[in-house]
C-alpha positions as CSV (number, residue, x, y, z in Angstrom):
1,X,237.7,26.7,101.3
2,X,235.9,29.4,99.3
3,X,238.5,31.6,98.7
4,X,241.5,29.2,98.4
5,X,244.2,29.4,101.1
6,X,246.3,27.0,103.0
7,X,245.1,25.0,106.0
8,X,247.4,23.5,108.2
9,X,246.4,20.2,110.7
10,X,243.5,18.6,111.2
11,X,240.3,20.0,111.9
12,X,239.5,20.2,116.0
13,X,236.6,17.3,115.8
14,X,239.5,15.1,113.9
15,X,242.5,15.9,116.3
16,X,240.0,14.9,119.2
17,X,240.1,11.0,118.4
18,X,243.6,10.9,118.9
19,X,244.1,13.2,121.8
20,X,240.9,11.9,123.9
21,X,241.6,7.9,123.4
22,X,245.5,7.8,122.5
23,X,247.0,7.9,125.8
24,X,250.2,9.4,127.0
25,X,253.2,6.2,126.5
26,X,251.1,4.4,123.8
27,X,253.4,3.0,120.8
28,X,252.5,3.0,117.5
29,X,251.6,-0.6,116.2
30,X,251.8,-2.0,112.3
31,X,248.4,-1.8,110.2
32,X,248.3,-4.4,107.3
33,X,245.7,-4.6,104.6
34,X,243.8,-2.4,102.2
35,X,242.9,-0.1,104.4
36,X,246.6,0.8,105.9
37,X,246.8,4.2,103.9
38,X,244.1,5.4,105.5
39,X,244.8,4.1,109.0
40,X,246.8,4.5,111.9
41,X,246.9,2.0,114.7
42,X,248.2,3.0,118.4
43,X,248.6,0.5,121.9
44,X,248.0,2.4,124.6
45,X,250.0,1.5,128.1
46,X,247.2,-0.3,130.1
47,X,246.5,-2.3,126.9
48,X,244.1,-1.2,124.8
49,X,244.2,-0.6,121.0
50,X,242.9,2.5,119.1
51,X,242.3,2.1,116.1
52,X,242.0,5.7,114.1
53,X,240.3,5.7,110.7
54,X,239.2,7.7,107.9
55,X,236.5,6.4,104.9
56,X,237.4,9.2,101.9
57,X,235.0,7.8,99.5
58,X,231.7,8.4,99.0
59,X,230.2,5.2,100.0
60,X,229.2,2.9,102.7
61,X,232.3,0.3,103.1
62,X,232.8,-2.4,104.8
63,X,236.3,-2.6,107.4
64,X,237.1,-6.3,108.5
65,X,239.1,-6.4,111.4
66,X,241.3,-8.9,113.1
67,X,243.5,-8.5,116.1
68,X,245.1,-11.8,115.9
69,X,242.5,-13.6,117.8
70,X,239.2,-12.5,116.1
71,X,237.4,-11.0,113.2
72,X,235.2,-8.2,113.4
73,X,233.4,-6.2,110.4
74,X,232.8,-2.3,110.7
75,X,230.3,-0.4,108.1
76,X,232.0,3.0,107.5
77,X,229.8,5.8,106.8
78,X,230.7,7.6,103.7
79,X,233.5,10.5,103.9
80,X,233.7,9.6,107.6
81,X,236.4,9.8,110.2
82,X,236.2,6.9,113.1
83,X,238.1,5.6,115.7
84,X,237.8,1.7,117.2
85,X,238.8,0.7,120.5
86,X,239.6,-2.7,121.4
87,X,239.7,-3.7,125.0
């Protein structure tokens, strides 16, 4: 902000990941891992997992993620916001 202020909630592009692919009845699920302040982790009724993300630093990074079953690796843009599904 130029002028200073206060600004409440997230921008519109941000609050989209989590009203477009968290789904009405989903429960929050446990994130573990260096990444877990940053994250937030949802199950959504049919089954799916979103996975909602932000990278604050000013680098590419690296995200390594296992559901239990498998291991996948995500590069995060730098000072990006993301959001993984797994089917």
């Amino acid at each position: 902000m130029e002028n200073g202020g206060t600004v409440y909630g997230a921008n519109p592009k941000e609050k989209s990941h989590f009203s477009h692919f968290i789904k009405k009845g989903a429960v929050r699920i446990e994130t573990q891992g260096s990444w877990t302040g940053n994250t937030v982790a949802f199950r959504n009724p049919e089954g799916s997992t979103v996975i909602v993300l932000s990278d604050p630093f000013n680098d590419e990074r690296e995200l390594f993620l296992n559901d239990g079953f498998t291991t996948n690796c995500f590069i995060l843009e730098p000072n990006s916001f993301n959001t993984i599904i797994l089917s």
